[in-house]
C-alpha positions as CSV (number, residue, x, y, z in Angstrom):
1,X,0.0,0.0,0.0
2,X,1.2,3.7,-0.6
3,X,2.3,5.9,1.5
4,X,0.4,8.8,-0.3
5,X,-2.8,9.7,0.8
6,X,-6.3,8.1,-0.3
7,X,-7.7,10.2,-3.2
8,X,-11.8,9.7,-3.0
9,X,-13.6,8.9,-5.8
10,X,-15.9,11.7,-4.7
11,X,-16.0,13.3,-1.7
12,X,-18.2,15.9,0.0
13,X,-16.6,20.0,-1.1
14,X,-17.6,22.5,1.7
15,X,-17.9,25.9,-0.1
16,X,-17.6,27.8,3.4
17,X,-21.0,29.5,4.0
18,X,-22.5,26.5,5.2
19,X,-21.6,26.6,8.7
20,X,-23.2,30.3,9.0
21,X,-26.3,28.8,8.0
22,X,-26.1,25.8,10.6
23,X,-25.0,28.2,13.1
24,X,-28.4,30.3,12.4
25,X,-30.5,27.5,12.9
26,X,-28.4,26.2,16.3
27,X,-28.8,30.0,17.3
28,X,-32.5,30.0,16.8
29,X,-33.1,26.8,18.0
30,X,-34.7,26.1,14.2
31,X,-33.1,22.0,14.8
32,X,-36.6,20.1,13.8
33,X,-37.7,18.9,10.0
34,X,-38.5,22.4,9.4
35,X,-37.9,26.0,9.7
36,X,-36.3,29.0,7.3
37,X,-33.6,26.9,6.4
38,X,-35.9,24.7,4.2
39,X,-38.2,27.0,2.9
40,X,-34.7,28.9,1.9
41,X,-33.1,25.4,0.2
42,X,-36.3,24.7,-1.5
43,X,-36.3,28.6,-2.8
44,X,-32.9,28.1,-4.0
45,X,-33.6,25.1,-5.8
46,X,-36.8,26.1,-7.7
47,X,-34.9,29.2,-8.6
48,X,-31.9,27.5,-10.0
49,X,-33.6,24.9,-12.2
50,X,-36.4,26.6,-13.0
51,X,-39.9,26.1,-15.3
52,X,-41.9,26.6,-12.5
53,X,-40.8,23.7,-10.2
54,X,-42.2,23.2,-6.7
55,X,-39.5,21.5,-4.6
56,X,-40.1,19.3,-1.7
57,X,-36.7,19.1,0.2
58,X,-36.9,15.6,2.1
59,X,-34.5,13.0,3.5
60,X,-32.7,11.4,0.6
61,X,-33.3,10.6,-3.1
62,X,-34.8,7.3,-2.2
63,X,-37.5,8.9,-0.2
64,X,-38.4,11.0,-2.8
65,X,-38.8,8.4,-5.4
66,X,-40.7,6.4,-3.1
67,X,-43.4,9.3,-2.5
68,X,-43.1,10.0,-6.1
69,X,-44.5,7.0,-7.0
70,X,-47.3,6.7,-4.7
71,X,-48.2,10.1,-6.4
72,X,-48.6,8.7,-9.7
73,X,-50.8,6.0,-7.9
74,X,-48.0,2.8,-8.2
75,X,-50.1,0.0,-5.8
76,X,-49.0,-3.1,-5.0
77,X,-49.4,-5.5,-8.0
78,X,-48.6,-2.4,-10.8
79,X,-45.4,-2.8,-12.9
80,X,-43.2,0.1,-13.2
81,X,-40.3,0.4,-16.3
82,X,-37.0,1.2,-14.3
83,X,-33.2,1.6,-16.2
84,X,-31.2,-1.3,-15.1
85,X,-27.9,0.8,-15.5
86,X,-28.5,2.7,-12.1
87,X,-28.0,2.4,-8.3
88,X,-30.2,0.0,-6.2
89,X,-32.2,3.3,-5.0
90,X,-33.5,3.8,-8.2
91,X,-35.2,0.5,-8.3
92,X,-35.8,0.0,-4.2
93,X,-39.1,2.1,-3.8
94,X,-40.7,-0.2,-6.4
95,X,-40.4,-3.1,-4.4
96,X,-41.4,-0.9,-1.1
97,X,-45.2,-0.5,-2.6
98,X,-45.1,-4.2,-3.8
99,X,-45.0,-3.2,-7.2
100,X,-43.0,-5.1,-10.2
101,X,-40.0,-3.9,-11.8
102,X,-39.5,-4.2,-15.5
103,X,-35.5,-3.4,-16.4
104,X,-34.5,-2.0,-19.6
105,X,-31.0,-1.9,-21.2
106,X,-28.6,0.9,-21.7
107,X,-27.8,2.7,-25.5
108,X,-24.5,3.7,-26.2
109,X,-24.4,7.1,-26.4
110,X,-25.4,8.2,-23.0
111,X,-26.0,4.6,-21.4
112,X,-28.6,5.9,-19.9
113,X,-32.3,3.6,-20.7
114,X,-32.9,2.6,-24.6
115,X,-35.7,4.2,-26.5
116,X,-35.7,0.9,-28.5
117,X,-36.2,-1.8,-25.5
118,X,-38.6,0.9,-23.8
119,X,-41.0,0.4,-26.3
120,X,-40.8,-3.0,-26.9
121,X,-41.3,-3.7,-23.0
122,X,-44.0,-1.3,-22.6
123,X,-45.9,-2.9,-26.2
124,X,-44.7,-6.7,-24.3
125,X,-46.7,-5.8,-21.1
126,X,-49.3,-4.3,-22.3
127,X,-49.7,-7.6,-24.8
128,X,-50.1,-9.3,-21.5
129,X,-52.7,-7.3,-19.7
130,X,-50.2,-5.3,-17.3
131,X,-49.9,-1.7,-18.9
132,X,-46.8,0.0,-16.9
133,X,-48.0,2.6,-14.3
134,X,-44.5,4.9,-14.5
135,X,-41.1,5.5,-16.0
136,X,-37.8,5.6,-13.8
137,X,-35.4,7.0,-16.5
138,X,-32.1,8.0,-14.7
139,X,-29.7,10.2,-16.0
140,X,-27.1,8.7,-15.0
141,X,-23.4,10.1,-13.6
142,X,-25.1,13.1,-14.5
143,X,-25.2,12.7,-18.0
144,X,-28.7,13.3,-19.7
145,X,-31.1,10.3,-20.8
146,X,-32.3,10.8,-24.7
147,X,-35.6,13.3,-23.8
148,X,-37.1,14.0,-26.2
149,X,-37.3,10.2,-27.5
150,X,-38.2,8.6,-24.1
151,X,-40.4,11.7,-23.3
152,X,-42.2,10.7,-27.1
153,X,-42.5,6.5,-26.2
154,X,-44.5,8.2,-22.6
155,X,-46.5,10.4,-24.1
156,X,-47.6,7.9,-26.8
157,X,-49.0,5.1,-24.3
158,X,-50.1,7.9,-22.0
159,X,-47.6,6.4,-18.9
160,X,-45.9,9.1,-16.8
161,X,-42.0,9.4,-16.6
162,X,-40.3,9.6,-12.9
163,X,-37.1,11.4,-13.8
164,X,-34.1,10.3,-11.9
165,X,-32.0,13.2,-11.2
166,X,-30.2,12.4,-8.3
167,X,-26.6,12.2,-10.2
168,X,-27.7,15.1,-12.4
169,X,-28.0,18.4,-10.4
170,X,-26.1,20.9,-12.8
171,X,-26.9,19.1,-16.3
172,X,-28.9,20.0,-18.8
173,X,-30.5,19.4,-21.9
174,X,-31.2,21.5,-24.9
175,X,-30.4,24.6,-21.9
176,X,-33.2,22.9,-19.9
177,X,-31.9,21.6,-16.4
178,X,-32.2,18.0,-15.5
179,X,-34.7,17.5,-12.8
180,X,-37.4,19.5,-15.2
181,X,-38.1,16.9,-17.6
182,X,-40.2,14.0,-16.2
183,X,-43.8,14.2,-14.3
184,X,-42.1,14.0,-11.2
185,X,-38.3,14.4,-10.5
186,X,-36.0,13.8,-8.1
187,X,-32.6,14.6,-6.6
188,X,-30.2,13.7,-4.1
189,X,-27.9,15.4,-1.4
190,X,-26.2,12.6,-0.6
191,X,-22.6,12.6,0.7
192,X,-20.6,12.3,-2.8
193,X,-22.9,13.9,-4.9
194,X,-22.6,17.2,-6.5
195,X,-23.6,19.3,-3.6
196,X,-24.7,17.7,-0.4
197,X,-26.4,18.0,2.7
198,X,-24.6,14.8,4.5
199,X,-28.1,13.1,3.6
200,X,-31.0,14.1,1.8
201,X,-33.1,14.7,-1.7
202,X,-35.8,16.8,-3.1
203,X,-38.9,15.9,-5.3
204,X,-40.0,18.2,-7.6
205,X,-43.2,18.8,-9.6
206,X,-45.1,21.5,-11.7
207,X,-47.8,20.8,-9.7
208,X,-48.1,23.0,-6.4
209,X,-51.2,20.3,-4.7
210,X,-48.5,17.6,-5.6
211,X,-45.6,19.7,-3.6
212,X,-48.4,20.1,-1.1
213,X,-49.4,16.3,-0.9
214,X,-45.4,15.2,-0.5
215,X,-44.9,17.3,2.4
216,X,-48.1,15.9,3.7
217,X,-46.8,12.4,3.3
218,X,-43.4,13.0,4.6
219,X,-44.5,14.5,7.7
220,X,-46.5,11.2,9.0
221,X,-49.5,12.6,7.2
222,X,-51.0,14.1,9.4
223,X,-54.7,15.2,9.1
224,X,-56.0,19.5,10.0
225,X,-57.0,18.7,13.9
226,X,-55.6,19.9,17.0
227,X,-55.1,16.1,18.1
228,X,-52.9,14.0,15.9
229,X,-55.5,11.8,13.6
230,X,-53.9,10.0,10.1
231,X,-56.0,9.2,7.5
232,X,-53.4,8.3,5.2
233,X,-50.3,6.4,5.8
234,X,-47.5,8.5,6.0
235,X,-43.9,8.7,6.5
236,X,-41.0,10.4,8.5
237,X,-39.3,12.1,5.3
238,X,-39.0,15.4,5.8
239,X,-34.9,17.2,5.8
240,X,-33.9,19.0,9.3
241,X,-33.0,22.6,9.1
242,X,-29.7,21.7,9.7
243,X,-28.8,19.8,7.0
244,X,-31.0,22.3,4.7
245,X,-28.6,24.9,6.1
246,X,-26.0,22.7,4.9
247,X,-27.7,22.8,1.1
248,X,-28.6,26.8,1.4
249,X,-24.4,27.1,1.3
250,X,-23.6,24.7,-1.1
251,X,-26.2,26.2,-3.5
252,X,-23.8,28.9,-3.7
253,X,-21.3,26.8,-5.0
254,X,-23.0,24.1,-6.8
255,X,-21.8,25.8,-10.5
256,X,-18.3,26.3,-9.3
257,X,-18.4,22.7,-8.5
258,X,-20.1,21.5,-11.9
259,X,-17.3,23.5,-13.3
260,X,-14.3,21.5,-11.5
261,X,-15.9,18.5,-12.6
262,X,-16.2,19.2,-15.9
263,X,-12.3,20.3,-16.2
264,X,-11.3,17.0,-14.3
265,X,-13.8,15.5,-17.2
266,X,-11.3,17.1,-19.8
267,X,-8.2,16.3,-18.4
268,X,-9.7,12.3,-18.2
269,X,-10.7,13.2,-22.4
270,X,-6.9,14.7,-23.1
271,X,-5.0,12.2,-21.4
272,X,-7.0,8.9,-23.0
273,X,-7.3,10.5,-26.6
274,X,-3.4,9.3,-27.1
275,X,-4.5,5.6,-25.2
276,X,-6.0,3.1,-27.5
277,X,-9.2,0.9,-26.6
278,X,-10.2,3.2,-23.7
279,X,-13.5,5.7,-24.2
280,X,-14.7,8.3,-22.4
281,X,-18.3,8.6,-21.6
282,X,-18.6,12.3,-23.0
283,X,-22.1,14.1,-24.5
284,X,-23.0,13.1,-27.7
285,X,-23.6,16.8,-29.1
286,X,-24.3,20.0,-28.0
287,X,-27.5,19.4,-26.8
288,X,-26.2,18.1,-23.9
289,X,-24.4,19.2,-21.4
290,X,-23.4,17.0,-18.2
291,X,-22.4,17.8,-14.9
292,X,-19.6,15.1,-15.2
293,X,-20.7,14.4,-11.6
294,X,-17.9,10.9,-12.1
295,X,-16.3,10.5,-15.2
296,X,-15.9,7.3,-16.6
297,X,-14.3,5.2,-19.0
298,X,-14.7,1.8,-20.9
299,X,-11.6,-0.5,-21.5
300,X,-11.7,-2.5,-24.9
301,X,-9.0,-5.5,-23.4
302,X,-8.8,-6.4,-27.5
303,X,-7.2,-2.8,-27.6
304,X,-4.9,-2.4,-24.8
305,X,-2.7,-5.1,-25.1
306,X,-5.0,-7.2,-22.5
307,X,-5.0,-4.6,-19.8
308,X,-8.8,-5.2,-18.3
309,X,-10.5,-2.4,-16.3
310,X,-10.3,-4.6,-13.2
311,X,-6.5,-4.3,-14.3
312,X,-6.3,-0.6,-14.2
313,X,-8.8,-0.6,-10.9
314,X,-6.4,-2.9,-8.7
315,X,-3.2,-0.7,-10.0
316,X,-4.8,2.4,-9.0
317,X,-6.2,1.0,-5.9
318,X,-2.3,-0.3,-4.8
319,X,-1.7,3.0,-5.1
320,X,-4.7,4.2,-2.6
321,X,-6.3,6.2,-5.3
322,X,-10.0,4.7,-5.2
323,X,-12.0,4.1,-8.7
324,X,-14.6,1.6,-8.8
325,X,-16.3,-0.8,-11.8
326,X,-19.8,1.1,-13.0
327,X,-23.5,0.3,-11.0
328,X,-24.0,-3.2,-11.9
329,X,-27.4,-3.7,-13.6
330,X,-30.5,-4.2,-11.6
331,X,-31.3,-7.2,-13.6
332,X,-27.9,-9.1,-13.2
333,X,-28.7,-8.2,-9.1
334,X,-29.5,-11.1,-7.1
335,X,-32.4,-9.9,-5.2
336,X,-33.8,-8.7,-9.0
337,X,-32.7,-11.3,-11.3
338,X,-36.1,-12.8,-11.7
339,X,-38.2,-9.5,-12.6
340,X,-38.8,-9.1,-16.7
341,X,-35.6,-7.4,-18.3
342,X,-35.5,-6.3,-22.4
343,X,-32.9,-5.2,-24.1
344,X,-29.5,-6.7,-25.3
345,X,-26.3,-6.9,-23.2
346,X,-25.0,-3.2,-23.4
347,X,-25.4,-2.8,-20.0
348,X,-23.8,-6.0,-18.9
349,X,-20.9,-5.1,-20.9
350,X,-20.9,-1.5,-20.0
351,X,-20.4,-2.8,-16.4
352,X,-17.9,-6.0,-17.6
353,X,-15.9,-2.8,-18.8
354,X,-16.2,0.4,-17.1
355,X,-14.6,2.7,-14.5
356,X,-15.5,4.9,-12.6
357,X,-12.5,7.5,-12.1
358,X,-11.9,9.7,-9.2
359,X,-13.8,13.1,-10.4
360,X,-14.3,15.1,-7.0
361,X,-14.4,18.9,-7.1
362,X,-12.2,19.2,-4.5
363,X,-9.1,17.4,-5.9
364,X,-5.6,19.3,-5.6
365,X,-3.6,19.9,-8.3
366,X,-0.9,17.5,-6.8
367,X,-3.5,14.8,-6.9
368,X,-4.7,15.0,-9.9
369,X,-0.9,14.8,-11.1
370,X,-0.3,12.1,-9.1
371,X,-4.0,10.1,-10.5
372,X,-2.8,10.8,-14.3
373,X,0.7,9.6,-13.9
374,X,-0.7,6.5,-12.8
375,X,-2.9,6.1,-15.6
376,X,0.3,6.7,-18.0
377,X,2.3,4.1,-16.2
378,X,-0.7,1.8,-16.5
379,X,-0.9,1.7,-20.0
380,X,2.7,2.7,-21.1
């Protein structure tokens, strides 16, 4: 093991104004699910992405896709579509409501879910009785899913899209932000995303009753009475002040930070463009433009001489720089192997393949020297 210290694949960037906001809400005794700092991280974020969205800050990205699907009326029993090529949480709130999952395979271009397989899963259920109640379609390491073409498949069998934009805060598509696209959207705090809030996510939604009704649910649901009477089931979902504090400062950073990632992007594209058999996952055109929130690569072995990505990970990782193979796909995951998957094998061999590469915001100069020298050595 090296003596150098561990560079993160993504670690948490403090933009310095956080703690004031903390501070405020220790000074005012503001420490429960609510208060100013929420109202002011929800502000924030309707403001930055925009068209009118109504943003329910709550306790991570899984919570809000769970509540997002019990607003589109997923019941036990329903099927939902979800991209395999994602993280567990994108799937997990499917199984919560006792609902099916149905997986669909990655295209190339942005490997995020493929217009192609969508449609032939969604024309395959409905063939056999069980029309799809929603759409997870995940942008995933904060690169944008095709739109326009998944938006077009929804809109023609009338089934509402749950957009995934919890690696995506900072991307856009066609100038529109991510987390704007679907019915309802959602993002995520978490510790190693883009900005974070230690732990936490937001839904948003055009639709101000909808805002309304998420709050509603994530606060135990709670009926209008002096005494505490439920009606509903509800759920404890709801961010503290304090880590909304936390957001309210990193907001103020958040493009700074896209920016950081998107040079450490660049300096991943200049240093493999002289490397056979390795690609960069990079936008296809102009339309889109990613967050880079991790960059990462695919390793032809045919290419490079043998040299595998699980090469390149365990010489890095000697080295105590972390990198780590892509999500592996829902439907290669034991607990979801047996749920209905269409598509071809791009995933699989996306994740046979890929690495992700240390991409943080908050990498040094001397690191990322040290990161690209190793990469050199590796393939030179």
């Amino acid at each position: 093991m090296s003596n150098n210290s561990k560079i993160w694949l993504s670690s948490p960037h403090m933009g310095g104004s956080e703690q004031s906001f903390v501070n405020e809400a220790f000074d005012t005794n503001w420490v429960a699910p609510l208060g100013p700092n929420v109202t002011g991280f929800e502000q924030d974020l309707e403001q930055y992405i925009g068209q009118n969205s109504h943003v329910a800050a709550l306790s991570s990205g899984t919570a809000a896709l769970h509540l997002g699907l019990i607003l589109l009326g997923v019941k036990a029993g329903d099927e939902v579509i979800c991209q395999s090529m994602t993280f567990s949480a994108s799937a997990n709130p499917i199984m919560y409501l006792g609902a099916t999952p149905v997986f669909i395979d990655s295209e190339l271009e942005t490997w995020n879910m493929c217009p192609i397989a969508l449609e032939e899963a969604i024309v395959d259920r409905i063939t056999k009785g069980n029309k799809p109640k929603a759409i997870i379609a995940v942008h995933l390491y904060g690169m944008p899913y095709k739109v326009e073409e998944i938006q077009a498949i929804a809109n023609k069998y009338q089934i509402p899209v749950l957009e995934d934009s919890a690696e995506a805060l900072g991307s856009s598509y066609k100038a529109q932000k991510c987390g704007t696209f679907g019915e309802i959207r959602v993002l995520s705090f978490n510790g190693n995303k883009i900005i974070t809030t230690s732990g936490g996510g937001a839904m948003v939604t055009n639709n101000v009753k909808t805002k309304e009704k998420a709050v509603f649910l994530a606060t135990q649901a709670r009926d209008n009475a002096p005494h505490y009477q439920h009606s509903e089931v509800g759920y404890n979902y709801r961010m503290s002040n304090i880590c909304a504090g936390i957001g309210r400062g990193q907001m103020q950073v958040l493009d700074k930070h896209v920016g950081f990632r998107r040079k450490m992007h660049q300096l991943y594209v200049d240093t493999f463009a002289g490397i056979d058999g390795v690609t960069v996952l990079t936008e296809p055109n102009s339309d889109y433009f990613s967050n880079h929130w991790l960059s990462a690569i695919v390793v032809n072995a045919l290419k490079t001489n043998g040299k595998t990505r699980e090469d390149l990970r365990l010489a890095l990782e000697r080295v105590n720089i972390e990198s780590r193979p892509l999500w592996k796909p829902m439907h290669l995951q034991p607990i979801f192997e047996s749920y209905p998957y269409y598509g071809n094998k791009i995933a699989e061999e996306l994740f046979e393949n890929g690495l992700c590469l240390p991409s943080g915001s908050n990498l040094t100069q001397e690191e990322k020297n040290r990161i690209i020298a190793e990469i050199q050595q590796f393939f030179y």
